[in-house]
C-alpha positions as CSV (number, residue, x, y, z in Angstrom):
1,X,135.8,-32.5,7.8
2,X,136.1,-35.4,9.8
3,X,133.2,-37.9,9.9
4,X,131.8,-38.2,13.4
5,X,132.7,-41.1,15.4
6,X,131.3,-43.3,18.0
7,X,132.9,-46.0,20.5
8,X,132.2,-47.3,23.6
9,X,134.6,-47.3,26.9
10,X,131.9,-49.0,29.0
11,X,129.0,-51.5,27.3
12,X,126.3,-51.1,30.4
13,X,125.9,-48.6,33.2
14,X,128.3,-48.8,36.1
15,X,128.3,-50.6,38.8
16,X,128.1,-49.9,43.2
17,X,131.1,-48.2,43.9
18,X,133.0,-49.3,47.7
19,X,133.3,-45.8,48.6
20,X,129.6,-46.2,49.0
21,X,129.4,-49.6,50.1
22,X,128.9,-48.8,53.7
23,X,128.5,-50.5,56.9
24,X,124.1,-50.5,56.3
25,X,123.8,-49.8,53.1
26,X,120.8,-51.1,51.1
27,X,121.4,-51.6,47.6
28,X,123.1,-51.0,44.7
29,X,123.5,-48.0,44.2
30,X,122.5,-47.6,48.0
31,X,119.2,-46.7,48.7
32,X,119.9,-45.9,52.1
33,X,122.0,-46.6,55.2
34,X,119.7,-47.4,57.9
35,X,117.8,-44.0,58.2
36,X,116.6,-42.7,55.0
37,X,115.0,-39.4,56.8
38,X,117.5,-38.3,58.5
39,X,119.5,-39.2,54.9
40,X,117.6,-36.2,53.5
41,X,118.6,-34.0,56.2
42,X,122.5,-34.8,55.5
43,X,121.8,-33.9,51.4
44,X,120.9,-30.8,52.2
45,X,123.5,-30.4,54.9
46,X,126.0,-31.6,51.8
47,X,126.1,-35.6,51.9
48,X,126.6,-37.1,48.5
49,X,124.5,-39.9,46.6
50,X,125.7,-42.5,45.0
51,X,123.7,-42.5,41.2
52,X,123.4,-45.0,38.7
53,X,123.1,-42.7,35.8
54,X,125.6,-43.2,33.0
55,X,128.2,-40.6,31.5
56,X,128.8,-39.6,27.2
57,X,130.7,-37.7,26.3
58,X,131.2,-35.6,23.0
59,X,134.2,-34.0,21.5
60,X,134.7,-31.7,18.3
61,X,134.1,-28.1,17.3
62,X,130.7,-29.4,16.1
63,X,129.1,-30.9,19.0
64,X,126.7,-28.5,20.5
65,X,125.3,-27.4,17.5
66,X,125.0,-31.4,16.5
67,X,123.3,-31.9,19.9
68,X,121.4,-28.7,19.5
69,X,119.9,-30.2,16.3
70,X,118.5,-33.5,17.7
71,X,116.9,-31.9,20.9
72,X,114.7,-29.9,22.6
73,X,117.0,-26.8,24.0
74,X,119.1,-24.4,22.7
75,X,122.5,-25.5,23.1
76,X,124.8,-24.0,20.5
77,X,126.0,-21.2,22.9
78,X,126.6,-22.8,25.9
79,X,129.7,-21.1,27.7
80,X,132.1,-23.3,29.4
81,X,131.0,-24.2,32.9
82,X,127.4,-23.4,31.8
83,X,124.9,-26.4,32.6
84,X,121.6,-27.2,30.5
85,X,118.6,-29.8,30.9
86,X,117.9,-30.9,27.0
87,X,115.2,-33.8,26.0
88,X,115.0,-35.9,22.9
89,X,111.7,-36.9,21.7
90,X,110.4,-39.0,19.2
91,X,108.7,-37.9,15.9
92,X,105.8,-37.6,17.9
93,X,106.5,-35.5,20.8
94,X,107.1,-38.2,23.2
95,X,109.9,-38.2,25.9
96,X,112.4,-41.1,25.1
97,X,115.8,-39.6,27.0
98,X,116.0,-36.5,29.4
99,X,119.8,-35.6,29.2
100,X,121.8,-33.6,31.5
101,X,124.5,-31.5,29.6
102,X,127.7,-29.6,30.8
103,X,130.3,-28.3,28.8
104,X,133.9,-27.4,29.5
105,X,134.8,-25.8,26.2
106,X,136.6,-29.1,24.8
107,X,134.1,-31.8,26.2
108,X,130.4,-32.1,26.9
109,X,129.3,-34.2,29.5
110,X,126.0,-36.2,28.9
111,X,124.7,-37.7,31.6
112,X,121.4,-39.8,31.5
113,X,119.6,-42.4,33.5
114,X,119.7,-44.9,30.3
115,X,123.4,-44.3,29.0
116,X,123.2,-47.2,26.5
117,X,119.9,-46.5,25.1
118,X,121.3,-43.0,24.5
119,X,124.5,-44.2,23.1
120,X,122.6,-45.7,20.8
121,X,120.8,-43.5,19.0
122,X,123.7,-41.2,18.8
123,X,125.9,-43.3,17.7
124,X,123.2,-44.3,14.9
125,X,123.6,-40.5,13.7
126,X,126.3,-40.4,12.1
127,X,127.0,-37.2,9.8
128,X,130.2,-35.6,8.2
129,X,130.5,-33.8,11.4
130,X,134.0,-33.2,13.3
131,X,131.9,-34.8,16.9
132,X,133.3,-37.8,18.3
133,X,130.4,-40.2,21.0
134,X,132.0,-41.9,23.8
135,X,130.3,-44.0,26.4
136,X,132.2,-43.9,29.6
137,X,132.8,-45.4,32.8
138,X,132.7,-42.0,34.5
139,X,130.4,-42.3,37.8
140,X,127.9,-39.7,38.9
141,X,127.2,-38.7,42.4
142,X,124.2,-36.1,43.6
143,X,124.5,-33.4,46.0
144,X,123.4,-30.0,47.1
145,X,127.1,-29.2,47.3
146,X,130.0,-28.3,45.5
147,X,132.6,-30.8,44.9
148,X,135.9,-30.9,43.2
149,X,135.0,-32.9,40.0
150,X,135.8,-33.6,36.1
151,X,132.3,-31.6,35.4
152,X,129.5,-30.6,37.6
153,X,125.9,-30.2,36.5
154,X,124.0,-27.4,38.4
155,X,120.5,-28.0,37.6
156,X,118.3,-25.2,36.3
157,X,114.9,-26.3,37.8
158,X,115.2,-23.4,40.3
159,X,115.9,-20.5,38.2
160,X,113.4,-22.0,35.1
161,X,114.6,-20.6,32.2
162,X,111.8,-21.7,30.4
163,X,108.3,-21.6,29.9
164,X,106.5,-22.9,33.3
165,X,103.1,-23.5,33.7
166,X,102.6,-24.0,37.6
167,X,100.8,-21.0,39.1
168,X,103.2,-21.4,42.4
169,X,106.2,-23.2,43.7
170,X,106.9,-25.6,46.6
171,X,108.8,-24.1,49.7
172,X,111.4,-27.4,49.5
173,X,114.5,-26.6,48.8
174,X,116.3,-27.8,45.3
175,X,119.7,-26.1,45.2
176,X,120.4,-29.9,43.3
177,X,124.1,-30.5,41.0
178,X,125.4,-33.7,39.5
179,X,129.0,-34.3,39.6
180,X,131.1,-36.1,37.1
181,X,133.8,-38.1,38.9
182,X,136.5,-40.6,37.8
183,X,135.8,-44.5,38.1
184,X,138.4,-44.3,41.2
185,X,136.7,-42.0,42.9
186,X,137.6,-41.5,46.8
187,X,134.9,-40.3,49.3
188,X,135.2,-40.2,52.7
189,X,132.7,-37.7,53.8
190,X,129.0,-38.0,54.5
191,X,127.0,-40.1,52.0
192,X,123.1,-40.6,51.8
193,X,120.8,-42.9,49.7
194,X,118.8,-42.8,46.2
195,X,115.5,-42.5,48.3
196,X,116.0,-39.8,50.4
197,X,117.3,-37.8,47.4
198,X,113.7,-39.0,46.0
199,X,112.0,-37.8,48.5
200,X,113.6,-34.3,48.3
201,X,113.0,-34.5,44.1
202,X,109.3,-35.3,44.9
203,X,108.7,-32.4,46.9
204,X,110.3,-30.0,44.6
205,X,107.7,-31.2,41.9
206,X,111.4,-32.1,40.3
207,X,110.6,-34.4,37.0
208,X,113.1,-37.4,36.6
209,X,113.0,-39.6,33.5
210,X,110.8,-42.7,35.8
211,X,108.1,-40.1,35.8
212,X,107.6,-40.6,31.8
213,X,105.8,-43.3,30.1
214,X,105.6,-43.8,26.2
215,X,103.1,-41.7,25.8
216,X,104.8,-38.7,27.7
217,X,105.2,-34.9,26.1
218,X,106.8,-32.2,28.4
219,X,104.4,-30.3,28.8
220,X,102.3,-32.7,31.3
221,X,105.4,-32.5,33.2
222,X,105.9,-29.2,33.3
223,X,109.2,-29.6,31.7
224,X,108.9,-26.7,29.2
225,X,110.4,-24.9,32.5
226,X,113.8,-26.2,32.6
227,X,114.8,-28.5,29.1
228,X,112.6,-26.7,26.2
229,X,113.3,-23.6,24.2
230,X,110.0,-22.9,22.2
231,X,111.9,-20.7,19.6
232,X,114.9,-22.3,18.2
233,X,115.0,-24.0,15.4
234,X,113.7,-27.4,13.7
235,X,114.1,-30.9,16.3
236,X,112.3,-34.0,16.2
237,X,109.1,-33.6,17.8
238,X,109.2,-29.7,17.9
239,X,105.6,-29.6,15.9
240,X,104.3,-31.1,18.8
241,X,105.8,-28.8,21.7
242,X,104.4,-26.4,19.2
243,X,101.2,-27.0,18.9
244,X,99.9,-28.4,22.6
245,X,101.6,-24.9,23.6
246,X,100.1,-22.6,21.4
247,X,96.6,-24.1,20.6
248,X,96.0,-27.2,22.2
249,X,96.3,-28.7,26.1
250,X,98.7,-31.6,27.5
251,X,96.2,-34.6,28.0
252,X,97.5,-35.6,31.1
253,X,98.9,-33.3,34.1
254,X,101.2,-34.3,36.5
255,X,100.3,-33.8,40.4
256,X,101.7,-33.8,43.9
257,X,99.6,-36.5,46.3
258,X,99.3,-35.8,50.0
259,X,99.2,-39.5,50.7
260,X,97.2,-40.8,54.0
261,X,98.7,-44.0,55.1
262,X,101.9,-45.9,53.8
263,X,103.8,-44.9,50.4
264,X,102.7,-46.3,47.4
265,X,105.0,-48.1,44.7
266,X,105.4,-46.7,41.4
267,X,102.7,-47.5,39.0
268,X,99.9,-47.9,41.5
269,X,96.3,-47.0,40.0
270,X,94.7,-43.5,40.9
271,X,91.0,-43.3,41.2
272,X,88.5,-40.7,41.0
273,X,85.6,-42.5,42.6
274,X,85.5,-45.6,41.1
275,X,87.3,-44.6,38.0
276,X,90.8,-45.2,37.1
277,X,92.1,-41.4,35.9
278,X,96.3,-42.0,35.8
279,X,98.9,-44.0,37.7
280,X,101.5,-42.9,40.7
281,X,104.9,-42.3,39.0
282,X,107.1,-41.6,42.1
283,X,106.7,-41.9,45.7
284,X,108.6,-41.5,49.3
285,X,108.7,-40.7,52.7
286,X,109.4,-37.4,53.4
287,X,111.1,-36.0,56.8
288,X,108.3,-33.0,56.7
289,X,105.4,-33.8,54.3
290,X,104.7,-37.5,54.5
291,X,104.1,-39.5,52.4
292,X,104.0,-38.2,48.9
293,X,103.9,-39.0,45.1
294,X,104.2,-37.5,42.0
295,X,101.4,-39.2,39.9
296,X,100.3,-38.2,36.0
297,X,96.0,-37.9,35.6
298,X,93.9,-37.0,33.3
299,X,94.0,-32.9,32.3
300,X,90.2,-33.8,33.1
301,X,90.4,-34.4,36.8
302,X,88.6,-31.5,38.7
303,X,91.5,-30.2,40.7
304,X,89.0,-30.2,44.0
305,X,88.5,-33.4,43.9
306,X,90.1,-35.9,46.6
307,X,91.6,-39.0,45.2
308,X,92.5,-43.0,45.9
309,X,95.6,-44.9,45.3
310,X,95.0,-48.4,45.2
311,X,97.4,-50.8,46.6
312,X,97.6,-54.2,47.1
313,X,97.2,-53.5,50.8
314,X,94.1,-51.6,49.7
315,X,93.2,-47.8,48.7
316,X,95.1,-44.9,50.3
317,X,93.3,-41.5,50.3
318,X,95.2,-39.0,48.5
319,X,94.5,-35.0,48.2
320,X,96.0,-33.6,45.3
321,X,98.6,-30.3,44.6
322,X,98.2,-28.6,41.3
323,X,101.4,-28.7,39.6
324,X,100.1,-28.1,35.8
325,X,96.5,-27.0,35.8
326,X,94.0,-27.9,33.8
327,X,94.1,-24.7,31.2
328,X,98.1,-25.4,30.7
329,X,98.6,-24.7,26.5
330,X,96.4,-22.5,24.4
331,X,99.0,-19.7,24.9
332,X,98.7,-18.1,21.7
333,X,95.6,-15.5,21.0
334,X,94.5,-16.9,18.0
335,X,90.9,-14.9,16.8
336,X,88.2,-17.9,16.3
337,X,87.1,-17.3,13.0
338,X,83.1,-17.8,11.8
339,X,82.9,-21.8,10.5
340,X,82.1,-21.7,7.3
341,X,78.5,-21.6,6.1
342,X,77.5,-20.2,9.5
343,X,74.4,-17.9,9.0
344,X,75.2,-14.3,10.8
345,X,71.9,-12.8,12.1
């Protein structure tokens, strides 16, 4: 067997593309054009979004089950065509990369919102395996259409193959796919920006890697649903999953906030009375709801309760949506047993 291999077609994440350098774009990647409401209205009517997410690719007969090995989903089967949400996590159970995967049955396309740091710690595992770790200059562009590309990620959020713990779903649409396209990519259709296609993710209860911290585990997420199998075999931080699934609770749960007044940056303080309980993680201005966030509390929080963001403009009155209640975990009936040296009467 060949010994796997790493190398590098592109050292940092791509660049703005001028396909999407537009008379009134904002940014780079554009983060809108002049309207980002009516932006979310043209995703779901098929306008594509210019990402700055970074492409890997792996080759060899070995690859999935390599990948399979290191992260949290099952992966060794994946049928050409078929697309999968995996994590890895540190020893501990904390997030460090969410990772998009498609396969084509010669190449599986990575695609992460930190290509390098990924790159990095695969290319630090190297095994006598026949897998070879490219980082590429491929692009990435989001849509809630098809498009003829190298690979396309459909993401599995909707159908949640996995273990969810929300008690409902939102009515907003997420019919969401990545495409893989080549660095000379031509587009001269519709195009939207990064925060109307945030304002759609929010709504969806959609987690994106900016939603994690260091001290993240998927379960305060909710991201058992869509990137972790909780019966395949040994990963790095699977005693973790294990545990705050079957016998214990996620510390922190992540909510929707019904904001009153103007949207919040990420990383703005949430109060419960005069007591700090978590932090916004994502925010917009949605075409229907308002303003909104995704924000991470403590599993504490009474669910009834109405909450403050405060800004530097001052506090914003927020009522929260349960995402993850407060009982998520504990799944498995485990008979408390009598402590020991307890007197039965």
């Amino acid at each position: 067997m060949s010994r796997l291999s790493a190398k590098t077609c592109a050292p940092t994440r791509p660049g703005g593309s001028p396909v999407f350098e537009r008379a009134g774009s904002v940014g780079t990647p554009p983060q809108h054009y002049g309207n980002p409401l009516s932006e979310q209205k043209a995703i779901l009517s098929g306008a594509l979004v210019e990402l700055a997410s970074s492409v890997i690719t792996l080759t060899g007969p070995d690859r999935l089950s390599w990948l399979d090995s290191l992260t949290s989903q099952s992966l060794k089967a994946l049928q050409p065509g078929e697309s999968a949400e995996t994590l890895l996590l540190d020893p501990s159970g904390r997030l460090e990369h969410a990772i998009h995967v498609v396969d084509d049955g010669n190449v599986s396309y990575l695609i992460a919102s930190d290509g390098p740091g990924l790159y990095a710690f695969l290319s630090r595992m190297v095994f006598m395996l026949r897998v070879e770790v490219v980082l590429t200059d491929l692009r990435v562009v989001g849509s809630f259409a098809s498009l003829d590309a190298l690979a396309t990620w459909v993401d599995p959020w909707e159908a949640g193959p996995g273990h969810t713990y929300a008690e409902s779903r939102p009515d907003a649409p997420w019919s969401y796919r990545e495409h893989v396209v080549a660095p000379d990519f031509s587009w001269h259709g519709p195009v939207a920006g990064t925060l109307a296609l945030e304002a759609l993710r929010i709504a969806a209860w959609r987690p994106a890697q900016q939603d994690a911290d260091d001290r993240t585990i998927p379960h305060e997420l909710d991201w058992l649903r869509s990137a972790v199998h909780l019966t395949k075999g040994c990963y790095r931080g699977q005693e973790t999953i294990a545990k705050v699934h079957n016998l214990g609770h996620p510390p922190r749960r992540v909510v929707l906030l019904h904001l009153d007044g103007t949207v919040p940056a990420a990383g703005s303080a949430v109060l419960a009375g005069d007591v700090q309980v978590g932090a916004v993680t994502s925010s917009a201005l949605h075409w229907e709801l308002g303003p909104i966030a995704l924000a991470v509390i403590k599993r504490s929080v009474d669910p009834t309760v109405d909450l403050v963001v405060q800004t530097d403009d001052g506090p914003i009155a927020a009522a929260q949506e349960v995402i993850v209640p407060t009982d998520a975990g504990a799944t498995a009936n485990v008979p408390r047993l009598p402590r020991l040296g307890a007197v039965r009467r």
